[in-house]
TORKOL-4160 file (C-alpha; in steps of 0.2 Angstrom, whole numbers, padded with zeros to 4 digits, m for minus):
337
<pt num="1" X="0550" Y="m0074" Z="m0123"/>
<pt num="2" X="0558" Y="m0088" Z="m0133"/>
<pt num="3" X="0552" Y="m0090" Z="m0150"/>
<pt num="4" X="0543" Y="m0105" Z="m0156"/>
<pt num="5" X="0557" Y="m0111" Z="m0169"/>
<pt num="6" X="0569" Y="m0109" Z="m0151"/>
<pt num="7" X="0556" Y="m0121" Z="m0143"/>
<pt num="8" X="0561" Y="m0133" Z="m0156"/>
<pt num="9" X="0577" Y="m0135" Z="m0154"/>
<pt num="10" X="0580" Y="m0135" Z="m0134"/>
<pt num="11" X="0593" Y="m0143" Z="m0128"/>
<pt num="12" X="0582" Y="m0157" Z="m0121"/>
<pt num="13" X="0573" Y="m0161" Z="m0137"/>
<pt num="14" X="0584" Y="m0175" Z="m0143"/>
<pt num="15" X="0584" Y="m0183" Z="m0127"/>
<pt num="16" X="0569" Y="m0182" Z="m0129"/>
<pt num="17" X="0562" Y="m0186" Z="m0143"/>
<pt num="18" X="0572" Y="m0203" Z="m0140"/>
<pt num="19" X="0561" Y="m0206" Z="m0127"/>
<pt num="20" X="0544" Y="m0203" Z="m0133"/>
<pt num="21" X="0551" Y="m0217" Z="m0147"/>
<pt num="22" X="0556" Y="m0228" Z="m0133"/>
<pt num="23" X="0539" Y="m0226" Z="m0123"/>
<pt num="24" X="0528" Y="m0227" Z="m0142"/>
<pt num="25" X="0539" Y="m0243" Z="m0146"/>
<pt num="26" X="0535" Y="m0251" Z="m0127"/>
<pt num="27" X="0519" Y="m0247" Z="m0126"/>
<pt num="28" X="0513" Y="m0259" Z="m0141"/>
<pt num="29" X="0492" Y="m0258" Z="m0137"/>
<pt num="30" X="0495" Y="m0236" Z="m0137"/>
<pt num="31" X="0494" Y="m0222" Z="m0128"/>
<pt num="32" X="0483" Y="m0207" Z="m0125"/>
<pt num="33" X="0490" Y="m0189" Z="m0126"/>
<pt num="34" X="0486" Y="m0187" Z="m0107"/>
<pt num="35" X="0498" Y="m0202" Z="m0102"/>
<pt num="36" X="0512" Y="m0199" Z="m0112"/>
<pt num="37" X="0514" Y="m0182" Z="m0104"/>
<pt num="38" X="0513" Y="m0189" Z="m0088"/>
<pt num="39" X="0527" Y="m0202" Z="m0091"/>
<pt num="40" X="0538" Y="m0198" Z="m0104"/>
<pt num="41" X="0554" Y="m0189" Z="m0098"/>
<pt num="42" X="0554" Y="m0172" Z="m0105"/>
<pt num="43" X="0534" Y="m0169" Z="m0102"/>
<pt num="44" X="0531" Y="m0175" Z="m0085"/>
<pt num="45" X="0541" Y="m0162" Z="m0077"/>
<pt num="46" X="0530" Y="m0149" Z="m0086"/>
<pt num="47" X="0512" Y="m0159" Z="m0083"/>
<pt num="48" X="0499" Y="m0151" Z="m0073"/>
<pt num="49" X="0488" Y="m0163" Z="m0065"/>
<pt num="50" X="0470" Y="m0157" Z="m0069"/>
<pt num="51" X="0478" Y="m0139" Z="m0075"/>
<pt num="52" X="0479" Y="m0130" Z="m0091"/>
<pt num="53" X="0493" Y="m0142" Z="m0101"/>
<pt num="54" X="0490" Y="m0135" Z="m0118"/>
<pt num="55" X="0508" Y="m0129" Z="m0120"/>
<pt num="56" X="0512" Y="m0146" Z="m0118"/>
<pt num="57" X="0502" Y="m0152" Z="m0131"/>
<pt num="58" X="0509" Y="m0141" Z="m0141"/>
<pt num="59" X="0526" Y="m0147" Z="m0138"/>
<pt num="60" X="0521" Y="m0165" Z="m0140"/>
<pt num="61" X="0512" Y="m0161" Z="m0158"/>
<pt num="62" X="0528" Y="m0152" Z="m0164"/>
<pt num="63" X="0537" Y="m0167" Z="m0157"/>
<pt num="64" X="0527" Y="m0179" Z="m0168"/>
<pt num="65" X="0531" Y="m0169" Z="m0183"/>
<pt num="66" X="0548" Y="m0169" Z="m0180"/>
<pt num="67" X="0549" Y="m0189" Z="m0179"/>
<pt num="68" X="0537" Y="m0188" Z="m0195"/>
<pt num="69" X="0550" Y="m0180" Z="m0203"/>
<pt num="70" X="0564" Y="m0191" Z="m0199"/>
<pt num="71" X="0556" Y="m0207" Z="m0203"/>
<pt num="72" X="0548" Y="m0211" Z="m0188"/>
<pt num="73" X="0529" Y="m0216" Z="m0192"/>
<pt num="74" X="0519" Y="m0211" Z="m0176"/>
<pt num="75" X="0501" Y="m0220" Z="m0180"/>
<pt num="76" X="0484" Y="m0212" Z="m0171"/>
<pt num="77" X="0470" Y="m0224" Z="m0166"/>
<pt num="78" X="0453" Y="m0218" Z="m0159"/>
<pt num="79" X="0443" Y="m0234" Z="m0151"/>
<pt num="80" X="0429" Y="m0238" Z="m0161"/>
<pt num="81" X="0418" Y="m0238" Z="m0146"/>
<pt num="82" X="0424" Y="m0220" Z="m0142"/>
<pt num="83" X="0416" Y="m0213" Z="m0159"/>
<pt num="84" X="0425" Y="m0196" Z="m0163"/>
<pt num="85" X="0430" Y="m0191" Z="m0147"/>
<pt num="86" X="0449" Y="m0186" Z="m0150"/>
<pt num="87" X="0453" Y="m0186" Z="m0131"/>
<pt num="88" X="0456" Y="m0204" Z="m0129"/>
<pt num="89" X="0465" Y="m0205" Z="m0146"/>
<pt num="90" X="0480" Y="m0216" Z="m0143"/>
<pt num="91" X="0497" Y="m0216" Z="m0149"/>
<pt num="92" X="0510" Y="m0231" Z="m0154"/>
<pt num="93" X="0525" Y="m0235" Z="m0167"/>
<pt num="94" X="0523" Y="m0251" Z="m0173"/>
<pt num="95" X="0541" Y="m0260" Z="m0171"/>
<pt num="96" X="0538" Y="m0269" Z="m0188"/>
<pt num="97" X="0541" Y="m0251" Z="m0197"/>
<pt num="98" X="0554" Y="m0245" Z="m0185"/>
<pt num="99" X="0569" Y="m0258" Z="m0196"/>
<pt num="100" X="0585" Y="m0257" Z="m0203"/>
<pt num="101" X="0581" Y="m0255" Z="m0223"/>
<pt num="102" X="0585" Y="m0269" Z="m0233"/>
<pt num="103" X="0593" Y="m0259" Z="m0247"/>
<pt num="104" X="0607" Y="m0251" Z="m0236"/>
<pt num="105" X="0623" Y="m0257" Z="m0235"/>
<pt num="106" X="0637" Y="m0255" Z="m0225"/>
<pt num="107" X="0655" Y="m0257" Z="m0227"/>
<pt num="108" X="0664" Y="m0264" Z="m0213"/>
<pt num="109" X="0671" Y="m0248" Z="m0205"/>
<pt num="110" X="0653" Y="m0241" Z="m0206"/>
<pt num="111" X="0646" Y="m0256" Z="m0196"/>
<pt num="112" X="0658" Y="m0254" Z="m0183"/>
<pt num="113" X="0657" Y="m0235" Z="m0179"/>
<pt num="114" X="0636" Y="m0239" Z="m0179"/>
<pt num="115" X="0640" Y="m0257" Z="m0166"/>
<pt num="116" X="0649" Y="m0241" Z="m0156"/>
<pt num="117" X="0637" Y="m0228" Z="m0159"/>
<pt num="118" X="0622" Y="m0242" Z="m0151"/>
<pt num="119" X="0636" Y="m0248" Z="m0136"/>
<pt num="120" X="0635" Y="m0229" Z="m0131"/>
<pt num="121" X="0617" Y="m0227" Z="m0135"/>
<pt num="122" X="0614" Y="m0243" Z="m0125"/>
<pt num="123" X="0625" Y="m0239" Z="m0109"/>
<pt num="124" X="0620" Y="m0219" Z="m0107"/>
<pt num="125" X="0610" Y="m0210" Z="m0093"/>
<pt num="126" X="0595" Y="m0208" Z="m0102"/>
<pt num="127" X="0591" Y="m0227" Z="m0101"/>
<pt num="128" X="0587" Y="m0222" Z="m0084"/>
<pt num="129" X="0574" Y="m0207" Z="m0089"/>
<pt num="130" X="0566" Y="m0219" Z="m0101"/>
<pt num="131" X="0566" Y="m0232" Z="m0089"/>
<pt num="132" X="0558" Y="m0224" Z="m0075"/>
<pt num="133" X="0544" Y="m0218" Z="m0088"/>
<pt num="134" X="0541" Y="m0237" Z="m0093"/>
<pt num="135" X="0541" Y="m0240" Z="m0074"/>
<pt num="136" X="0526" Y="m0226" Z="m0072"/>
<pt num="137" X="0518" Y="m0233" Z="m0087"/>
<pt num="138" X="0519" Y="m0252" Z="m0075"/>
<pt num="139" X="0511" Y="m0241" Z="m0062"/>
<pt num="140" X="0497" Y="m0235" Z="m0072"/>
<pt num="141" X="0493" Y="m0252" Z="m0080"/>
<pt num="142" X="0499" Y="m0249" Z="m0095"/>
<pt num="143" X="0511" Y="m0265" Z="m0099"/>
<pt num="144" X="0520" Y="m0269" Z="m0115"/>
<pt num="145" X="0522" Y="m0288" Z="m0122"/>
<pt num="146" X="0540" Y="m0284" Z="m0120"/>
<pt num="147" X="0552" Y="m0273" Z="m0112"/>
<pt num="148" X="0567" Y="m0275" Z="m0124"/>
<pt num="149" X="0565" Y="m0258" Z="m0127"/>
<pt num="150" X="0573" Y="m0255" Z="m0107"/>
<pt num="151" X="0591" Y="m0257" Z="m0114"/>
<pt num="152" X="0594" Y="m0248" Z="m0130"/>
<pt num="153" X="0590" Y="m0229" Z="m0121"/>
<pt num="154" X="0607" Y="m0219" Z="m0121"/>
<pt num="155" X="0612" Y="m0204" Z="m0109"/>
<pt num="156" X="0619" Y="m0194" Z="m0122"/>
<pt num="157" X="0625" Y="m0180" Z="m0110"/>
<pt num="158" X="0634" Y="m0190" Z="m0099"/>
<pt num="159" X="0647" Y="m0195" Z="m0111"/>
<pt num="160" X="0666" Y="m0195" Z="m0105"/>
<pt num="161" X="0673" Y="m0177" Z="m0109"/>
<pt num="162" X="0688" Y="m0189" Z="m0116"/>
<pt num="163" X="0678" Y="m0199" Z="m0127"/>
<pt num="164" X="0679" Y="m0189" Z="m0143"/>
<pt num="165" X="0697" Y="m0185" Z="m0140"/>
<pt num="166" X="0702" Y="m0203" Z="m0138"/>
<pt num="167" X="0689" Y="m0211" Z="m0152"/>
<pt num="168" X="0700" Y="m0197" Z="m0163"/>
<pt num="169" X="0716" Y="m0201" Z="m0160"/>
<pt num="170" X="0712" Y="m0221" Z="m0163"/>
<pt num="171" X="0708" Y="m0218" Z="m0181"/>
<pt num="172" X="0721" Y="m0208" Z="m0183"/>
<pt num="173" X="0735" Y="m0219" Z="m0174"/>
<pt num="174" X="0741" Y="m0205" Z="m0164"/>
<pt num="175" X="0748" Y="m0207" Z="m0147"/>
<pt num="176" X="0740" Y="m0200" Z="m0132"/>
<pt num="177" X="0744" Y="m0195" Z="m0114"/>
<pt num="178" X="0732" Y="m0190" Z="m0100"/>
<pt num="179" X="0731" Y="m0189" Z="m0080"/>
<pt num="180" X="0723" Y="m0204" Z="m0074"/>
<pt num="181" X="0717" Y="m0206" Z="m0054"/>
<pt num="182" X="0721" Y="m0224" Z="m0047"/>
<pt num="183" X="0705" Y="m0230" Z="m0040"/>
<pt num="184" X="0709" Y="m0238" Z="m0023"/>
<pt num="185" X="0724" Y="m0226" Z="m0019"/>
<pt num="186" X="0719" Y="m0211" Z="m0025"/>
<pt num="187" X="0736" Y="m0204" Z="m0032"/>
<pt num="188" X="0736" Y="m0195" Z="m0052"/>
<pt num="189" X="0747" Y="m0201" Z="m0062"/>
<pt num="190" X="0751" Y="m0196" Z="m0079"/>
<pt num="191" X="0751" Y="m0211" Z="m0093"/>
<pt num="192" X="0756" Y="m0210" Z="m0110"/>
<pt num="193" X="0746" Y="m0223" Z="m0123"/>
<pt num="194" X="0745" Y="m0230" Z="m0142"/>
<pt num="195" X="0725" Y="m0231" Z="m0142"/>
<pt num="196" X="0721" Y="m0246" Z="m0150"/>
<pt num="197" X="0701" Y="m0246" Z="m0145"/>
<pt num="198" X="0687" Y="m0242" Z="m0135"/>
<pt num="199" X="0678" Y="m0254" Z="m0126"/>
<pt num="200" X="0660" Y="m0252" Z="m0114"/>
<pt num="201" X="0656" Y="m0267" Z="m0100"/>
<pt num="202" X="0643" Y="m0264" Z="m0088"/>
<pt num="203" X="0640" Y="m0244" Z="m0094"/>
<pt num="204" X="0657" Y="m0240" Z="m0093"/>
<pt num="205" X="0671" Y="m0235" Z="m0105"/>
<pt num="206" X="0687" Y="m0241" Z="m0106"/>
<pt num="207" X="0702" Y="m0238" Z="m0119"/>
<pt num="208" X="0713" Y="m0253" Z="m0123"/>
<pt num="209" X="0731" Y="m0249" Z="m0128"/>
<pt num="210" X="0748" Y="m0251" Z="m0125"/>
<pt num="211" X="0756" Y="m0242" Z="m0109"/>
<pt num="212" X="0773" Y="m0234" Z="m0115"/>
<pt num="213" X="0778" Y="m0234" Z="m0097"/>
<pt num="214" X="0774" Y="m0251" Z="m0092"/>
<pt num="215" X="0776" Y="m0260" Z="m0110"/>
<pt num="216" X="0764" Y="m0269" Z="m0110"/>
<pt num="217" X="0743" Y="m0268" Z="m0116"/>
<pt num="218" X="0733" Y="m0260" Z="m0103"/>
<pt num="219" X="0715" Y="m0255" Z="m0101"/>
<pt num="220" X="0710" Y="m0235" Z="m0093"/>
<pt num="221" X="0692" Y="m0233" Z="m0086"/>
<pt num="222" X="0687" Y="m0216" Z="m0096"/>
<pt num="223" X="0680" Y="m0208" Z="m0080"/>
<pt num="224" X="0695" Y="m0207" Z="m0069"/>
<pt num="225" X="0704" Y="m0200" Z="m0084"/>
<pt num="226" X="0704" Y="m0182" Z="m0074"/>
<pt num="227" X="0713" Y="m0172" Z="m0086"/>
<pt num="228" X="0712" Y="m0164" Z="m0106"/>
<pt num="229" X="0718" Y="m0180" Z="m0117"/>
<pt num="230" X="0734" Y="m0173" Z="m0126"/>
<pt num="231" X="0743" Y="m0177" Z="m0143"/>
<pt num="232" X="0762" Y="m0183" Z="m0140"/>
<pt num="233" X="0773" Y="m0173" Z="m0149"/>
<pt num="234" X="0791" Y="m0174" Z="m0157"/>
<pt num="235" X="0797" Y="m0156" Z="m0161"/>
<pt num="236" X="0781" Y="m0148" Z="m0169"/>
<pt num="237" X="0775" Y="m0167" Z="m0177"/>
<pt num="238" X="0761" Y="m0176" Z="m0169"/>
<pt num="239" X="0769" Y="m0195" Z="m0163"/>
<pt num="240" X="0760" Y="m0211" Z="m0174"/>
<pt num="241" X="0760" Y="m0226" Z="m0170"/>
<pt num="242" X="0757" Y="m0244" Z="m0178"/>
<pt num="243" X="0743" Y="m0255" Z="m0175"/>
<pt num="244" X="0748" Y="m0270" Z="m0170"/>
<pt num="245" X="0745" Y="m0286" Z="m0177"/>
<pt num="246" X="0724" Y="m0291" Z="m0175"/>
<pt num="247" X="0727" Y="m0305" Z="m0164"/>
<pt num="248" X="0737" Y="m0296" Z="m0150"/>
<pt num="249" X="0722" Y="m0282" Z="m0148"/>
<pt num="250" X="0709" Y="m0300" Z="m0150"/>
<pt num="251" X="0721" Y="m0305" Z="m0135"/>
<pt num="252" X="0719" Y="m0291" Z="m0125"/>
<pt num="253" X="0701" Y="m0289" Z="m0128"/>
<pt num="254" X="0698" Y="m0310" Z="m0124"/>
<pt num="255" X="0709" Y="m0306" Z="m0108"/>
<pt num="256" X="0696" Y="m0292" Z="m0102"/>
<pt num="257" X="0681" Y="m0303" Z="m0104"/>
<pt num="258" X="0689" Y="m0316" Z="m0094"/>
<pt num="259" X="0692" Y="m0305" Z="m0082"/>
<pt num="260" X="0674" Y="m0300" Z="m0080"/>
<pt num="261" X="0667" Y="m0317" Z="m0082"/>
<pt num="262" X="0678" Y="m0322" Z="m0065"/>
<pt num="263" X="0671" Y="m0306" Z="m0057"/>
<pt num="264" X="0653" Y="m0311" Z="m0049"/>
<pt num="265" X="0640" Y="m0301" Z="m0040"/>
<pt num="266" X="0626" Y="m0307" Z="m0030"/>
<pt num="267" X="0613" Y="m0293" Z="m0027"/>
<pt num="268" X="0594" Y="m0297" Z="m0018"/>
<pt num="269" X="0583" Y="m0285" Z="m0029"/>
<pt num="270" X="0566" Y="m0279" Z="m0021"/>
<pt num="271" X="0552" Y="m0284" Z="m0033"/>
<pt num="272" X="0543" Y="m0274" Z="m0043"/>
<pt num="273" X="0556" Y="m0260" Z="m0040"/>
<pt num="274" X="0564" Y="m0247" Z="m0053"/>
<pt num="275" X="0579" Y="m0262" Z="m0051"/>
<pt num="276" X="0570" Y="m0275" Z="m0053"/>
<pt num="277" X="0563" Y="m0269" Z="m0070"/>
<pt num="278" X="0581" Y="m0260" Z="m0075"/>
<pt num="279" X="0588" Y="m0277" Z="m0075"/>
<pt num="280" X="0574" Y="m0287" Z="m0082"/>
<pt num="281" X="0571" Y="m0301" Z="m0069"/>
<pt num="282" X="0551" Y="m0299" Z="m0073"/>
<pt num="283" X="0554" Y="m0307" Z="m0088"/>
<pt num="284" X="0564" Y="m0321" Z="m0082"/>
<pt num="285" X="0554" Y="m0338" Z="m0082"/>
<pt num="286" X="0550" Y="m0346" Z="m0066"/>
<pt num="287" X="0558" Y="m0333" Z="m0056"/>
<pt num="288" X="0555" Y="m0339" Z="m0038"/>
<pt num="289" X="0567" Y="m0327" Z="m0028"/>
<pt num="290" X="0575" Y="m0310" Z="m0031"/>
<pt num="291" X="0593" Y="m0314" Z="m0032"/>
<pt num="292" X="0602" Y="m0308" Z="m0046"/>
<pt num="293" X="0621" Y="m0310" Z="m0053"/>
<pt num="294" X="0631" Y="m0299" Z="m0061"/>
<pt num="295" X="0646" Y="m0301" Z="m0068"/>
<pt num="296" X="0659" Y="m0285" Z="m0072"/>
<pt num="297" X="0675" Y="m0278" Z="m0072"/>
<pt num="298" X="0676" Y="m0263" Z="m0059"/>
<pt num="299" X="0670" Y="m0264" Z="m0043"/>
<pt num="300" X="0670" Y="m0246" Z="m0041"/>
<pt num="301" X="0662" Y="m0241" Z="m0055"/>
<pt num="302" X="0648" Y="m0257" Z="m0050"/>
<pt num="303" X="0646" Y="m0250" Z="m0033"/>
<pt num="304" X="0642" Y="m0232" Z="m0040"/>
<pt num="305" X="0632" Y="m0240" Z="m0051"/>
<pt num="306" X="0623" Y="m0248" Z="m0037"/>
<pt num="307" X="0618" Y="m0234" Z="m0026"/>
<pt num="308" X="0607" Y="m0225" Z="m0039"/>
<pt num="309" X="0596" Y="m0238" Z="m0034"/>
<pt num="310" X="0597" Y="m0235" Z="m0015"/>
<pt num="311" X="0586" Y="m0246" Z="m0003"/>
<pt num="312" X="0580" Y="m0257" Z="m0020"/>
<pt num="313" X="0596" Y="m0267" Z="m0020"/>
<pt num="314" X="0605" Y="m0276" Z="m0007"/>
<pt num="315" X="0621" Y="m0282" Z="m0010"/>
<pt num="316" X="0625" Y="m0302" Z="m0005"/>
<pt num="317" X="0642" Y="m0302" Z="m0010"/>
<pt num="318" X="0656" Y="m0300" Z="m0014"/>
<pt num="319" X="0659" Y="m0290" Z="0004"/>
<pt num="320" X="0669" Y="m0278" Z="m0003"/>
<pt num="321" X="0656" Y="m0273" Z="m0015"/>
<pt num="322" X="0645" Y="m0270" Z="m0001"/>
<pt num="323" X="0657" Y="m0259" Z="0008"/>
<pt num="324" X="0660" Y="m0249" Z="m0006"/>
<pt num="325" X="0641" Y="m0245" Z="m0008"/>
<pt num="326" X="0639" Y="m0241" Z="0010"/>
<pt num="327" X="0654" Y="m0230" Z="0009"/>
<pt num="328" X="0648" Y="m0219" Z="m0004"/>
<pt num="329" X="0632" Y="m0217" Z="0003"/>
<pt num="330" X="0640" Y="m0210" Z="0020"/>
<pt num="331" X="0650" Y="m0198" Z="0010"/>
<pt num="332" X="0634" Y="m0192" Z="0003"/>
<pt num="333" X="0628" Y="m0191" Z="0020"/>
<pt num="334" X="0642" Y="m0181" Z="0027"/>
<pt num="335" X="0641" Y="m0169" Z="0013"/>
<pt num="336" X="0625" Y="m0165" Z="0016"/>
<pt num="337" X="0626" Y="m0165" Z="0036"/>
């Protein structure tokens, strides 16, 4: 039997401690103990709907403590008309005392491994717990002024396996190689980079560097890299490389952006769905239909993006996009025939 200081530190708690902050920041009026552990991700697997959920409780008291401790203020309410009965206690963190402190500074390199750290944060699998939970908290009627909260919910977990080795050899200068799957061919080929950065558009990660073998700047998607990210050696030395001048990467960069500004999707979203809410179209003004456009920079990686949502979202155009979608759905399909 695992011990309680075990408890503690499950692998889940961080997941999901960021999304009982997530919930508590969304849900700006409270929330009793009973519908946070029906709806946040991390308790709702364990509730027992009109069962013994004291374990639970447990959990979601230690919890509180361990935000406590970290600077997180979780503030307890018992309405007035309720006297002292401590079952409809609700829970909320006020988003004024969840800010940046005025007296920290940061230099610039700190600034931009934290506009990193949030990109990843922002673009990770666990905006998709934390939104489902907020969706269950629509269902039972329990809406925030706001759901800005939707977007900053990271999916620690699902980080690239190459992600730490690239990020490493950027600050170091180093030069990398790896085995990297072209997308609509399929063949491996083995490319051999100067890493000048790491970039994230529309939830996936790309490094931007220069190709030795092409010479010339090129962008890699981090999931088709499908081997270990190597060091280049000469003899027994690690191979360095310059950076080059600010305004060739700034060329590079402004290139990718134009390229996803000329890509455009057109998708019909079913209201009220996980969808609709995932990409925020409640909170557009005068929203009279359910389209929606997107614009990115793979269409593969939009496509499998795209079917987490199933029957929610159909997709207008471009064609391709929708063949793509379809396609991977029948694989599914096959495998499980």
């Amino acid at each position: 039997m695992a011990s309680k200081e075990n408890d503690d530190f499950d692998l889940g708690k961080p997941e999901r401690l960021f999304n009982l902050t997530c919930t508590l920041l969304y849900a700006t009026e409270g929330l009793t103990k009973n519908q946070i552990l029906q709806t946040v991700r991390g308790y709702d697997n364990e509730y027992k709907e009109g069962g013994n959920n004291s374990t639970l409780e447990r959990k979601f008291e230690r919890d509180k403590s361990s935000l406590r401790e970290i600077g997180i203020r979780i503030e307890s309410e018992i309405p007035k008309h309720e006297d002292e009965n401590n079952q409809v206690t609700t829970y909320r963190i006020k988003r004024e005392s969840f800010s940046w402190p005025t007296s920290v500074k940061l230099t610039p390199r700190q600034l931009a491994l934290l506009n990193l750290a949030a990109e990843a944060w922002a673009g990770g699998s666990l905006s998709t717990d934390a939104s489902r939970g907020i969706t269950k908290l629509r269902a039972l009627g329990v809406v925030g002024q706001s759901s800005d909260i939707i977007g900053i919910a990271p999916k620690i977990h699902t980080f690239e396996p190459s992600f730490k080795d690239i990020d490493f050899a950027i600050s170091e200068s180093q030069v990398i190689s790896f085995d990297y799957r072209n997308p609509k061919t399929g063949d491996i080929q083995t490319r051999t980079l100067q890493p000048w950065l790491m970039r994230q558009i529309a939830g996936a990660w790309l490094v931007l560097g220069f190709d030795e073998a092409k010479q010339e700047a090129r962008n890699f998607m981090l999931r088709r890299i499908v081997s270990k990210v190597g060091l280049v050696t000469e003899g027994r030395e690690v191979r360095t490389f310059e950076m080059p001048d600010q305004s060739i990467i700034d060329a590079a960069v402004k290139d990718l952006d134009d390229h996803a500004k000329s890509q455009i999707a057109v998708l019909k979203v079913t209201q009220g769905s996980e969808a609709w809410f995932r990409y925020e179209l409640d909170l557009v003004p005068n929203k009279k239909d359910n389209k929606l456009q997107l614009n990115y920079h793979d269409l593969y990686v939009l496509a499998e993006q795209l079917r987490e949502y199933a029957d929610q979202i159909e997709v207008v155009e471009p064609k391709e996009l929708a063949t793509l979608v379809e396609l991977g759905f029948r694989k599914v399909a096959d495998l499980h025939a």
